[in-house]
N, CA, C and O atoms as a printed pandas DataFrame, in Angstrom:
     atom_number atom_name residue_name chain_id  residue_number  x_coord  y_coord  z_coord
0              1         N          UNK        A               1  -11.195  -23.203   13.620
1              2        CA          UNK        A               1   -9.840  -23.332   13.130
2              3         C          UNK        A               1   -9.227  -24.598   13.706
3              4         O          UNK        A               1   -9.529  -25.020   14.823
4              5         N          UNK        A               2   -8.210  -25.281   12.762
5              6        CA          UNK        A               2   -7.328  -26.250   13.423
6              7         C          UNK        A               2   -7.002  -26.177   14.570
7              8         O          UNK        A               2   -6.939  -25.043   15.044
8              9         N          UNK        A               3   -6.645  -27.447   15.521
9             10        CA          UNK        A               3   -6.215  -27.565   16.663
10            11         C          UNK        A               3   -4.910  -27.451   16.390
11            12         O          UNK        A               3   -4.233  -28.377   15.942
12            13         N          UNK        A               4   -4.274  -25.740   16.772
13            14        CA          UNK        A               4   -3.274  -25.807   16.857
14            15         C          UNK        A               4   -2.242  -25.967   18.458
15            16         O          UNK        A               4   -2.830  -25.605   19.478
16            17         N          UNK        A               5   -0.742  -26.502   18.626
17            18        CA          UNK        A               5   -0.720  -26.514   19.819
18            19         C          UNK        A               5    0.834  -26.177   20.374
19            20         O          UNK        A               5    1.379  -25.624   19.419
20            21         N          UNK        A               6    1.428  -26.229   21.066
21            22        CA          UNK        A               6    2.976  -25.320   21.560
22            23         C          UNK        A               6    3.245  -27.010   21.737
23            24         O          UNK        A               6    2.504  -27.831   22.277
24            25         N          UNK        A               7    4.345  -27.186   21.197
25            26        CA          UNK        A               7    5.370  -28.638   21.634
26            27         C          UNK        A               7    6.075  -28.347   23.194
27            28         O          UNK        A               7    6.949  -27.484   23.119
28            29         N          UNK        A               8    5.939  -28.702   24.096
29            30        CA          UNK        A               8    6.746  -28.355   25.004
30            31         C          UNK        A               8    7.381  -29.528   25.275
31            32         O          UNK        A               8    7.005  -30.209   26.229
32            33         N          UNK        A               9    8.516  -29.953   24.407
33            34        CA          UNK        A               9    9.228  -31.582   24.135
34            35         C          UNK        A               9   10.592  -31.129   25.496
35            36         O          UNK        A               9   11.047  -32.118   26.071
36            37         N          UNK        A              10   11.022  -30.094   25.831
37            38        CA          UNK        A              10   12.029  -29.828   26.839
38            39         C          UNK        A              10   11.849  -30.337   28.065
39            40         O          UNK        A              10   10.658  -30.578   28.267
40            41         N          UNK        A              11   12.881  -30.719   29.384
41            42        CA          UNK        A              11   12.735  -30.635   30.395
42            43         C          UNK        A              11   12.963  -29.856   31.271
43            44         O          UNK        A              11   14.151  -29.686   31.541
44            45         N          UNK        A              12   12.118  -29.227   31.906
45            46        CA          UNK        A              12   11.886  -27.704   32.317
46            47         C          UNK        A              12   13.105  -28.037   33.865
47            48         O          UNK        A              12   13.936  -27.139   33.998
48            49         N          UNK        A              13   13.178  -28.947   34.687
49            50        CA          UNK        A              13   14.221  -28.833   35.631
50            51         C          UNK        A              13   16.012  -28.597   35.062
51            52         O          UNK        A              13   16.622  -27.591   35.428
52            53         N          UNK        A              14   16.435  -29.265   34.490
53            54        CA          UNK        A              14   17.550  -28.967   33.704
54            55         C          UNK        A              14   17.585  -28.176   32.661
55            56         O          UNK        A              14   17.102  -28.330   31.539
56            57         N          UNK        A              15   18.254  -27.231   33.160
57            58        CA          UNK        A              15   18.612  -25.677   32.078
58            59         C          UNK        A              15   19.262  -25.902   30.695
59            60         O          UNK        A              15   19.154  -25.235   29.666
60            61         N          UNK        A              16   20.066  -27.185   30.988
61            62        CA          UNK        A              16   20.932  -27.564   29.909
62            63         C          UNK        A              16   19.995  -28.198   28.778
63            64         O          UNK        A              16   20.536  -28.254   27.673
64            65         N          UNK        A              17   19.021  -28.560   28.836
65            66        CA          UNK        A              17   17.990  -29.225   27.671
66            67         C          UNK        A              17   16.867  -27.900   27.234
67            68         O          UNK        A              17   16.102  -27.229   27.927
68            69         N          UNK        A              18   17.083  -27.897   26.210
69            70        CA          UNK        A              18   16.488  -27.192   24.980
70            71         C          UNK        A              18   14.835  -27.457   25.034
71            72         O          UNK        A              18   14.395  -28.596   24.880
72            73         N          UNK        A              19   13.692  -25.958   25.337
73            74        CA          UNK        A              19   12.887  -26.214   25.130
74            75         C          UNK        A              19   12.358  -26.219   23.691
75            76         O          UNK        A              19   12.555  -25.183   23.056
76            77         N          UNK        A              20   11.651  -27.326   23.015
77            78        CA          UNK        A              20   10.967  -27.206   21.492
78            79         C          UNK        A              20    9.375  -26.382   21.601
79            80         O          UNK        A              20    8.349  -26.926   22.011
80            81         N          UNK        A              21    9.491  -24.934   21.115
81            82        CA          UNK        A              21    8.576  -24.565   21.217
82            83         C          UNK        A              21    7.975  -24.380   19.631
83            84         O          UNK        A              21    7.618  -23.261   19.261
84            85         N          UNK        A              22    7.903  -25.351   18.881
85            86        CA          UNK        A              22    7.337  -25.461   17.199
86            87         C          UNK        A              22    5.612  -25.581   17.828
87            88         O          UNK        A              22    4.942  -25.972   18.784
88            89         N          UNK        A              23    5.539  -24.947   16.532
89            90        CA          UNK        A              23    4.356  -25.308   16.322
90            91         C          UNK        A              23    3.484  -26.148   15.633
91            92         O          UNK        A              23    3.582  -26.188   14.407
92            93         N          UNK        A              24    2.370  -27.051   16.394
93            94        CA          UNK        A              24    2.100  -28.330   15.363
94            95         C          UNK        A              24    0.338  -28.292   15.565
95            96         O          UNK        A              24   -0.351  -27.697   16.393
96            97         N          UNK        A              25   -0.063  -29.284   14.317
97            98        CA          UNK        A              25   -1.200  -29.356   14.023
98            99         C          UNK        A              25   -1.619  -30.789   13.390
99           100         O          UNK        A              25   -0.841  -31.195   12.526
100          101         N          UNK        A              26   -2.473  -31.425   13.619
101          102        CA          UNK        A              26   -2.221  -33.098   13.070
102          103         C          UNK        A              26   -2.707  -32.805   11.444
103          104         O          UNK        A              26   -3.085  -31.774   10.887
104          105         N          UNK        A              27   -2.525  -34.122   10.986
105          106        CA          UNK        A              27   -2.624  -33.796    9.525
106          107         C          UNK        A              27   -4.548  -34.029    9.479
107          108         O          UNK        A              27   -5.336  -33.577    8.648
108          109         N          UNK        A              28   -4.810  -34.830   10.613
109          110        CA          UNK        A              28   -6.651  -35.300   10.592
110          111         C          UNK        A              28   -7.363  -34.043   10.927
111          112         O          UNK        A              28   -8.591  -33.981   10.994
112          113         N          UNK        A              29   -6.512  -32.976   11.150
113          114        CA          UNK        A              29   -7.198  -31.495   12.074
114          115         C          UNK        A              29   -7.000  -30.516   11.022
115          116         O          UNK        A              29   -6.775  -29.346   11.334
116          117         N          UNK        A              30   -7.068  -30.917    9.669
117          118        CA          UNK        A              30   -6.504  -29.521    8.611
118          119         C          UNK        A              30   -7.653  -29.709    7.488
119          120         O          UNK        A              30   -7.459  -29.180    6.394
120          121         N          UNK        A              31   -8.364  -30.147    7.623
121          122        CA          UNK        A              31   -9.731  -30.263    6.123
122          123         C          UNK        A              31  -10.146  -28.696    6.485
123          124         O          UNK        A              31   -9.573  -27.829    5.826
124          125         N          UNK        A              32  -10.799  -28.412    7.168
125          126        CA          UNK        A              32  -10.818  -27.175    7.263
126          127         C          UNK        A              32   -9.945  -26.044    6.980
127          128         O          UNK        A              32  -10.218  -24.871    6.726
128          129         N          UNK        A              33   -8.954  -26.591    7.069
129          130        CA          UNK        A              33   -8.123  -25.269    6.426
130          131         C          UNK        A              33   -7.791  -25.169    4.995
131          132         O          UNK        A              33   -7.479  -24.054    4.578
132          133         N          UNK        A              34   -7.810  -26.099    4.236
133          134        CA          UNK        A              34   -7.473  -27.075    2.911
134          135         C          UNK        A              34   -7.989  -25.380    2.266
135          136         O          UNK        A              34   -8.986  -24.884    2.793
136          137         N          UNK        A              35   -7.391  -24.725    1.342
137          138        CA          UNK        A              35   -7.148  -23.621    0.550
138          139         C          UNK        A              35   -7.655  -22.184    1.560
139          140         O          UNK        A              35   -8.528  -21.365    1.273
140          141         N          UNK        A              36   -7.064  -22.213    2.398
141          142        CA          UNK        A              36   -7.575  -21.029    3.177
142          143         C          UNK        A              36   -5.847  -21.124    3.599
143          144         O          UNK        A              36   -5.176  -20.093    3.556
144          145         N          UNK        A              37   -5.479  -21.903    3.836
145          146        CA          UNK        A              37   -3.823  -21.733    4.363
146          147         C          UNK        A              37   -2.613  -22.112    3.256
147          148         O          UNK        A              37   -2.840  -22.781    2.248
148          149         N          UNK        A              38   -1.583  -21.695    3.530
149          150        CA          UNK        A              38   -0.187  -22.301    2.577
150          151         C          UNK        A              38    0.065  -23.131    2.798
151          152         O          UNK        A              38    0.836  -23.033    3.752
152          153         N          UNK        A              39   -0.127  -24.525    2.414
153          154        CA          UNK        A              39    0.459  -25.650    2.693
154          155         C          UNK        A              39    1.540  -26.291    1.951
155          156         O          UNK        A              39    1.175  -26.513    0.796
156          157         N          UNK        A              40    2.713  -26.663    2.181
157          158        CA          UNK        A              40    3.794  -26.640    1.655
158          159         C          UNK        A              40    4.136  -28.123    1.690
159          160         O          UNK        A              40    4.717  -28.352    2.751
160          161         N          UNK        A              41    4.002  -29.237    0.938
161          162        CA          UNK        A              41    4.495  -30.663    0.916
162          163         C          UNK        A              41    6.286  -30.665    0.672
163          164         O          UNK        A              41    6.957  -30.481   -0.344
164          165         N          UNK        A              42    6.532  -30.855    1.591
165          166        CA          UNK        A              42    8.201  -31.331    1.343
166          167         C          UNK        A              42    9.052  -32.362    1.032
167          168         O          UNK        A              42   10.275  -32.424    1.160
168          169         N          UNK        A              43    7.990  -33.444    0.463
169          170        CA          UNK        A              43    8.676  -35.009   -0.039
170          171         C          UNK        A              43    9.368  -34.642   -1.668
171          172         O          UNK        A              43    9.335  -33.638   -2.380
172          173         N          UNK        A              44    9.775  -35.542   -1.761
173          174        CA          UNK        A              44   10.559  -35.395   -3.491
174          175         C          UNK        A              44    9.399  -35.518   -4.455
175          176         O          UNK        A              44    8.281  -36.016   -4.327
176          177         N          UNK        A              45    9.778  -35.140   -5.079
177          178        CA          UNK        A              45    8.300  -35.176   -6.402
178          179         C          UNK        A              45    7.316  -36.087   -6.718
179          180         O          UNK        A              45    6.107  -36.040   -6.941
180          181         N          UNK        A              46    8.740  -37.482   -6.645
181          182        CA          UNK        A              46    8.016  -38.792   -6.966
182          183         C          UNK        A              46    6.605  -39.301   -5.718
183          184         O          UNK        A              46    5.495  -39.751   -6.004
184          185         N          UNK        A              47    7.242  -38.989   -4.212
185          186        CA          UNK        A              47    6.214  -39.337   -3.601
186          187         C          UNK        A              47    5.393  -38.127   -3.692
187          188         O          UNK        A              47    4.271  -38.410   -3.272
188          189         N          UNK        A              48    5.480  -36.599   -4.146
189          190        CA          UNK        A              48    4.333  -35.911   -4.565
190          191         C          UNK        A              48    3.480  -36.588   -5.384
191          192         O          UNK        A              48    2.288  -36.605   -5.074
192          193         N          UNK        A              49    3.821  -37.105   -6.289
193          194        CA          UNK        A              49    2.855  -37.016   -7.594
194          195         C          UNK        A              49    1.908  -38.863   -7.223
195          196         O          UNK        A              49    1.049  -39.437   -7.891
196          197         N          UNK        A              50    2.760  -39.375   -5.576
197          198        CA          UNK        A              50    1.532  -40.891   -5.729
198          199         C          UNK        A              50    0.644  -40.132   -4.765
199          200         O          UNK        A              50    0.064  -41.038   -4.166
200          201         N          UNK        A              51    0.177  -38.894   -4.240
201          202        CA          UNK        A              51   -0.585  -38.402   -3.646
202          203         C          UNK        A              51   -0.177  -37.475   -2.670
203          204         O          UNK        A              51    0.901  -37.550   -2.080
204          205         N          UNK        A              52   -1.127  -36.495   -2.469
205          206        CA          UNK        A              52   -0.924  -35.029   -1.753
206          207         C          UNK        A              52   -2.397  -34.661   -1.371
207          208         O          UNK        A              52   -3.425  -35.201   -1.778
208          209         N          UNK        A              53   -2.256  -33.568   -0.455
209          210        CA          UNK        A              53   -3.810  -32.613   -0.366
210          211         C          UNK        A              53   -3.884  -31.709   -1.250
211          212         O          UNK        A              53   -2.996  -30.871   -1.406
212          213         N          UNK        A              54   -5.083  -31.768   -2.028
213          214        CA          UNK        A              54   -5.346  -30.945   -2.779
214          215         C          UNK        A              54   -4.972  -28.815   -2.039
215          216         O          UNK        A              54   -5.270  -28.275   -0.974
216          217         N          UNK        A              55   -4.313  -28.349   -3.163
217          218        CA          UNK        A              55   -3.717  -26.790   -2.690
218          219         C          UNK        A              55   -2.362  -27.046   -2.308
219          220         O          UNK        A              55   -1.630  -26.057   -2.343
220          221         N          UNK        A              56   -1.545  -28.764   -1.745
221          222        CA          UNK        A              56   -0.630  -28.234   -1.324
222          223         C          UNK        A              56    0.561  -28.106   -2.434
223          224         O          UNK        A              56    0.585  -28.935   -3.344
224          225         N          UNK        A              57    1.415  -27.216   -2.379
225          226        CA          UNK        A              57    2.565  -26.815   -3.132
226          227         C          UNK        A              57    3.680  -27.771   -2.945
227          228         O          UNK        A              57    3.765  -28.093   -1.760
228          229         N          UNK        A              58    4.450  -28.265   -3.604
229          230        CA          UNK        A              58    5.891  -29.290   -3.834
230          231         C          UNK        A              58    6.782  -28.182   -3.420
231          232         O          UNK        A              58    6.731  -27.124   -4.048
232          233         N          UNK        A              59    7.444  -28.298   -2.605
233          234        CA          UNK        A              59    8.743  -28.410   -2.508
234          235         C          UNK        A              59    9.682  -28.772   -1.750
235          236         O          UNK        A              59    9.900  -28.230   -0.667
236          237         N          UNK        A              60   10.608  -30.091   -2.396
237          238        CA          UNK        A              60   11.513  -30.461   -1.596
238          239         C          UNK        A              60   12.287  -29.877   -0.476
239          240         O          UNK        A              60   12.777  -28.752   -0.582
240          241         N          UNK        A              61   12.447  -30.769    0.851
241          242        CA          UNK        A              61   12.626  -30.039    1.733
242          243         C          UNK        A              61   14.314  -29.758    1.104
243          244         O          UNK        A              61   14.937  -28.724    1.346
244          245         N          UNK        A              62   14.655  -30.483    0.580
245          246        CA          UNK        A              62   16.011  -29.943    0.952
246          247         C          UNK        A              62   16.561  -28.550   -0.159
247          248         O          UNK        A              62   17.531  -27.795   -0.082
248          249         N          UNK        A              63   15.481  -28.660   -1.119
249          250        CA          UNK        A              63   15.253  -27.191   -1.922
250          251         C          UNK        A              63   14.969  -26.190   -1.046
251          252         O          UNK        A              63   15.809  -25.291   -1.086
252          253         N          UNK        A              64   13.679  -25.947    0.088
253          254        CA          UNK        A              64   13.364  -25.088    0.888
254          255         C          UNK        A              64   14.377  -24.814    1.450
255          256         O          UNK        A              64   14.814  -23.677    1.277
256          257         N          UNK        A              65   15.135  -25.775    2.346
257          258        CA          UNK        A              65   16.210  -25.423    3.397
258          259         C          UNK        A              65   16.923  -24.209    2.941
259          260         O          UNK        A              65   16.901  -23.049    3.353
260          261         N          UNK        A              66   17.778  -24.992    1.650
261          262        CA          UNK        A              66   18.770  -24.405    1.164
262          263         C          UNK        A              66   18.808  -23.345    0.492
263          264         O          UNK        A              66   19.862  -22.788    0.183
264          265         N          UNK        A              67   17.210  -22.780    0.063
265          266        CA          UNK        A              67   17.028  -21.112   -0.061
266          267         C          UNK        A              67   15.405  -20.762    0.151
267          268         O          UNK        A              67   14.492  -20.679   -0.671
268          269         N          UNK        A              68   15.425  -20.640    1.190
269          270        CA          UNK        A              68   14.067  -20.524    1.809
270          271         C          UNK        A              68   13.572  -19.283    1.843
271          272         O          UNK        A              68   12.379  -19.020    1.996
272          273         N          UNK        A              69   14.766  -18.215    1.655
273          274        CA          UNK        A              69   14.054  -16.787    1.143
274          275         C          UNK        A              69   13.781  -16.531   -0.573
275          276         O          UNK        A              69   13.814  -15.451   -1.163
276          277         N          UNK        A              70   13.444  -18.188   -1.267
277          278        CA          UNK        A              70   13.082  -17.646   -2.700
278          279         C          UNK        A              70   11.630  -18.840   -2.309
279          280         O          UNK        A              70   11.018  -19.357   -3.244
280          281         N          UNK        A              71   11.389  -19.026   -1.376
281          282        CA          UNK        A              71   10.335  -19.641   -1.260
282          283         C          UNK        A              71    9.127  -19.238   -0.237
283          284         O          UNK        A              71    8.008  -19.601   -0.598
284          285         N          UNK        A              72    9.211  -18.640    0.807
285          286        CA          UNK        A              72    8.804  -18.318    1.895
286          287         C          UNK        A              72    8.967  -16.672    1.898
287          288         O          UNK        A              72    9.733  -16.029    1.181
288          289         N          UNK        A              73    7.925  -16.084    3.025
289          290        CA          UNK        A              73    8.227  -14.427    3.052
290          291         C          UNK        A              73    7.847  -15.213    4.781
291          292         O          UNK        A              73    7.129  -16.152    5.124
292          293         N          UNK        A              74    8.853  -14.145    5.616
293          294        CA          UNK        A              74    8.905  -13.999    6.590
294          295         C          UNK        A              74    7.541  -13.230    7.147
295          296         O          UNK        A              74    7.417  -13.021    8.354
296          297         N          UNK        A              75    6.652  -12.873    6.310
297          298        CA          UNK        A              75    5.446  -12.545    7.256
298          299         C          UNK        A              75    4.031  -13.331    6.531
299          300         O          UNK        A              75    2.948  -12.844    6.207
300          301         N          UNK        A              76    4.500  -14.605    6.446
301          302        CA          UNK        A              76    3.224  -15.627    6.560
302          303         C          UNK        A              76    3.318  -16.663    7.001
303          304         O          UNK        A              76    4.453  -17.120    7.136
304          305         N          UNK        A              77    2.486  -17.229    7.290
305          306        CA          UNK        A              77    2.321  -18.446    7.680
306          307         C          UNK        A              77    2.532  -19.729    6.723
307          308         O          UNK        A              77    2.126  -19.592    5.569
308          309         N          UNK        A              78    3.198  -21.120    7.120
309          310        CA          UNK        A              78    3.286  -21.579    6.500
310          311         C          UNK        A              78    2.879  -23.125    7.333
311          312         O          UNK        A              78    3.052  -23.403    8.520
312          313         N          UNK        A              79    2.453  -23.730    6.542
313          314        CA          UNK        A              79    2.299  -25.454    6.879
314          315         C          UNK        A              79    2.560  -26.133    6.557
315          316         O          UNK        A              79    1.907  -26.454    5.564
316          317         N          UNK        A              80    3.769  -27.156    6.957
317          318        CA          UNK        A              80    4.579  -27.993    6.410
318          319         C          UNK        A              80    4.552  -29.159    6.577
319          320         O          UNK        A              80    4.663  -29.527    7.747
320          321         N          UNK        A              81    4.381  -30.320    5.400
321          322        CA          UNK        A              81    4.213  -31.396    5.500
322          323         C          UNK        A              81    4.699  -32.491    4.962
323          324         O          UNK        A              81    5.099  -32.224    3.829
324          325         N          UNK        A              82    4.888  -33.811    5.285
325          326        CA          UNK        A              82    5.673  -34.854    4.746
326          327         C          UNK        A              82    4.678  -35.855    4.612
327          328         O          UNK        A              82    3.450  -35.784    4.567
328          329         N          UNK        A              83    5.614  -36.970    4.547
329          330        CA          UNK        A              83    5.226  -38.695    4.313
330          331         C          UNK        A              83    4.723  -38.752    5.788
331          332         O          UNK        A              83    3.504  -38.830    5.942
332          333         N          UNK        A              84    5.573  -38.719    6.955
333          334        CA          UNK        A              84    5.403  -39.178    8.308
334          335         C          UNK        A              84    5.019  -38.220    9.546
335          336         O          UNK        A              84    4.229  -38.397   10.473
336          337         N          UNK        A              85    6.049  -36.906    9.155
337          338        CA          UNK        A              85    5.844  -35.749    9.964
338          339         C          UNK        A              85    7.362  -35.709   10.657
339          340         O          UNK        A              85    7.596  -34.863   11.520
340          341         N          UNK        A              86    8.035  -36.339   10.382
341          342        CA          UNK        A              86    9.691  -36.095   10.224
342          343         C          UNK        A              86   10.353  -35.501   10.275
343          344         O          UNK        A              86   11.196  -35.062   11.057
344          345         N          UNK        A              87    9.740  -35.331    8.604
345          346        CA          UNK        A              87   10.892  -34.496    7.852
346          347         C          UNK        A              87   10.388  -32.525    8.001
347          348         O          UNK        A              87   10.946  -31.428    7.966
348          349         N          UNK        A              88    9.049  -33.087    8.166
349          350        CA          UNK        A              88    8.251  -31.660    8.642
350          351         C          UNK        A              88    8.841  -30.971    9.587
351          352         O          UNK        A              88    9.574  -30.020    9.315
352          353         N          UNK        A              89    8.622  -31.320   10.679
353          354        CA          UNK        A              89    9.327  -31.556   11.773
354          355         C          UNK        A              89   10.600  -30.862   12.199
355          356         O          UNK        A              89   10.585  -30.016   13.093
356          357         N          UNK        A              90   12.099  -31.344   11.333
357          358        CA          UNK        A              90   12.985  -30.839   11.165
358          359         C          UNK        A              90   12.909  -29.893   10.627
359          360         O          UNK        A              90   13.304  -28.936   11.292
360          361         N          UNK        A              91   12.409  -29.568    9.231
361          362        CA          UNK        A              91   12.204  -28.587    8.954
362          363         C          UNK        A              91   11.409  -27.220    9.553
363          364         O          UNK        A              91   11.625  -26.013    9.446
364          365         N          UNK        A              92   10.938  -27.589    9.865
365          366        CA          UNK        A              92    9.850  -26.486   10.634
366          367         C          UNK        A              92   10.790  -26.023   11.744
367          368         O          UNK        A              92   11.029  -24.835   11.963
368          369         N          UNK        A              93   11.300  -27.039   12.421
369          370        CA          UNK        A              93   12.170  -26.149   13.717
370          371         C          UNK        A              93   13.100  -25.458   13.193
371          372         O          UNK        A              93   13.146  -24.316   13.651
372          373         N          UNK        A              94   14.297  -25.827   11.968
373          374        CA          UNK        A              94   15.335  -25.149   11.036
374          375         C          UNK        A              94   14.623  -23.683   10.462
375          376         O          UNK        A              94   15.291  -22.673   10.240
376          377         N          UNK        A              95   13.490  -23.754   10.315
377          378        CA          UNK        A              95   12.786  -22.692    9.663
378          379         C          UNK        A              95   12.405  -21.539   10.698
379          380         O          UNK        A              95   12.801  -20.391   10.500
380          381         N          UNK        A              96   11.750  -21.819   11.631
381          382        CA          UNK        A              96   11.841  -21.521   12.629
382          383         C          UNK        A              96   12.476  -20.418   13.056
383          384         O          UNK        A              96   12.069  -19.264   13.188
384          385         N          UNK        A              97   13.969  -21.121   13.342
385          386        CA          UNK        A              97   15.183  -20.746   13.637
386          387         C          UNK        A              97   15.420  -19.219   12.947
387          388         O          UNK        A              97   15.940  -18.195   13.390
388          389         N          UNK        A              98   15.026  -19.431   12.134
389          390        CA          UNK        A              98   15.333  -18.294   10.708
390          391         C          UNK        A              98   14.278  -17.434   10.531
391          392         O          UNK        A              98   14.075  -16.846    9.470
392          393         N          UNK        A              99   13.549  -17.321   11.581
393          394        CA          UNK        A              99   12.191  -16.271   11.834
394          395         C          UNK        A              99   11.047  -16.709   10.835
395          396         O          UNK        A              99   10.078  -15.990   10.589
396          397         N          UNK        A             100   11.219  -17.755   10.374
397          398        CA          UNK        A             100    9.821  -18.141    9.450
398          399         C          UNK        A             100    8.716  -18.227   10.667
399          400         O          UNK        A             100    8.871  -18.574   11.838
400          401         N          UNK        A             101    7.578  -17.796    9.981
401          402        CA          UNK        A             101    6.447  -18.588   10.659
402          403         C          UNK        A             101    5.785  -19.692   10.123
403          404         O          UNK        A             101    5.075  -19.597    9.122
404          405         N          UNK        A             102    6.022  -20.994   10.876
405          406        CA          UNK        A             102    6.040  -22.166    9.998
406          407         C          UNK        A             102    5.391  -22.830   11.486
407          408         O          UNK        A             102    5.777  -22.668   12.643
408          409         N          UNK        A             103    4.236  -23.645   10.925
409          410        CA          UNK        A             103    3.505  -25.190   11.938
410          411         C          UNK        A             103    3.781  -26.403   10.813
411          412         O          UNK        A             103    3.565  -26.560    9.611
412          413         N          UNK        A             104    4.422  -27.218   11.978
413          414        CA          UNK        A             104    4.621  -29.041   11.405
414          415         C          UNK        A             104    3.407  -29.204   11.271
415          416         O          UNK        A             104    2.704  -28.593   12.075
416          417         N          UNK        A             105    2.688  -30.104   10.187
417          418        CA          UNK        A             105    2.002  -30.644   10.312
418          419         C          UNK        A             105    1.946  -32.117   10.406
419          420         O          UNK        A             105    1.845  -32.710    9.333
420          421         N          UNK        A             106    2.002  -32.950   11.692
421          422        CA          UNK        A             106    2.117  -33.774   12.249
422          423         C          UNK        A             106    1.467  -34.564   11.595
423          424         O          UNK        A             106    0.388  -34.199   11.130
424          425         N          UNK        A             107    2.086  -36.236   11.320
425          426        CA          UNK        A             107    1.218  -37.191   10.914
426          427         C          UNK        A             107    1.562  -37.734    9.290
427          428         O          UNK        A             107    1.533  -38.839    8.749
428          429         N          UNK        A             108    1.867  -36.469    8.874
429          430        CA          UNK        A             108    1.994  -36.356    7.089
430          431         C          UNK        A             108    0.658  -37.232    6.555
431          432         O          UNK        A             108   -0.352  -37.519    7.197
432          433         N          UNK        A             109    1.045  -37.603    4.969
433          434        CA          UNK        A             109    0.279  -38.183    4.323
434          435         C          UNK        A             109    0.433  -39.296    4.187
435          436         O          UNK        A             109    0.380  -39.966    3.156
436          437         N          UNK        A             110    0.663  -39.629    5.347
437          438        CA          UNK        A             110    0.625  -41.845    5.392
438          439         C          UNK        A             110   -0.326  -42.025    6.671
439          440         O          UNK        A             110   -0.871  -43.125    6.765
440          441         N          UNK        A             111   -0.633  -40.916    7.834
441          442        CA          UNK        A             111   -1.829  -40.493    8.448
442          443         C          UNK        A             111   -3.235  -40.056    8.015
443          444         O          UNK        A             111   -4.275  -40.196    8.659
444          445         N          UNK        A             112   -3.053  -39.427    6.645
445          446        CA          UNK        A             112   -4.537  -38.928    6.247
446          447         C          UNK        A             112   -5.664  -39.330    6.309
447          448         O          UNK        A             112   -6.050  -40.194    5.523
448          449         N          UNK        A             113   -6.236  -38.958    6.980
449          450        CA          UNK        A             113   -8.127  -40.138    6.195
450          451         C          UNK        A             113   -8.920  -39.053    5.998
451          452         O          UNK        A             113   -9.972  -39.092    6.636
452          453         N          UNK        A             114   -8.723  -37.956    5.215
453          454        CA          UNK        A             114   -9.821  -36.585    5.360
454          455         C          UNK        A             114  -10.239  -36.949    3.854
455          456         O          UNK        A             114  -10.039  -38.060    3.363
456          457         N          UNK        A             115  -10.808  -35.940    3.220
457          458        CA          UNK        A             115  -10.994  -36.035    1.688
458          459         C          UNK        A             115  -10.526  -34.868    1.111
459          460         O          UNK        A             115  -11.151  -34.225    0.267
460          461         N          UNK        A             116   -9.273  -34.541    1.619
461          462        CA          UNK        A             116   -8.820  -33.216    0.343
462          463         C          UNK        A             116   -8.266  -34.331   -0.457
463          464         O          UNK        A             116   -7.877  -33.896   -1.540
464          465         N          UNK        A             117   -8.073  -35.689   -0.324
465          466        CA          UNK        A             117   -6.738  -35.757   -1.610
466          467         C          UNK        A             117   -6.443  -35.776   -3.106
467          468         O          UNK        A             117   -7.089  -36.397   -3.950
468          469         N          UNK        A             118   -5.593  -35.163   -3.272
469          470        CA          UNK        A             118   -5.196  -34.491   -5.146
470          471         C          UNK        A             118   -4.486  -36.074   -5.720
471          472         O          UNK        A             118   -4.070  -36.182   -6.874
């Protein structure tokens, strides 16, 4: 299985800073998973359609955000991905937040060099 891994982006001496405990996975560490997992592309259509991994699903992040219980079920897993790993990123921690089970997938598709691509 993917190298998955705990972000520990917080600083553990000061109480006042927020630990990030998302979960991430690079985008070079997912050929193996390529139709065995939900992978969810969150760029706008246009950069969907100049390339994606084959299986993954469109939808704009800011469609997901804004009703993520007509997109997502709170008891699966989900893998979320962009252009850079950004927008993933944000999203995934917002999602998060909201009891999704959701991993960034780090890197997006301006990182790729595997051979799923659609």
């Amino acid at each position: 299985m993917g190298k998955i891994q705990k972000n520990l982006g917080g600083i553990k001496m000061f109480s006042l800073f927020k630990t990030d405990n998302s979960k991430v996975v690079h985008i070079n560490d997912i050929d193996n998973l390529i139709g065995t997992v939900e992978l969810i592309d969150i760029r706008e259509p246009y950069e969907y359609k100049s390339g994606t991994i084959r299986t993954a699903k469109n939808i704009p992040m800011g469609n997901l955000l804004a009703e993520p219980g007509k997109y997502l079920r709170k008891d699966k897993t989900y893998y979320i991905m962009c252009q850079s790993g950004a927008r993933s990123r944000n999203a995934t921690r917002t999602l998060a937040k909201q009891g999704y089970d959701v991993i960034n997938v780090a890197g997006g598709m301006g990182s790729y060099v595997g051979t799923k691509r659609k």
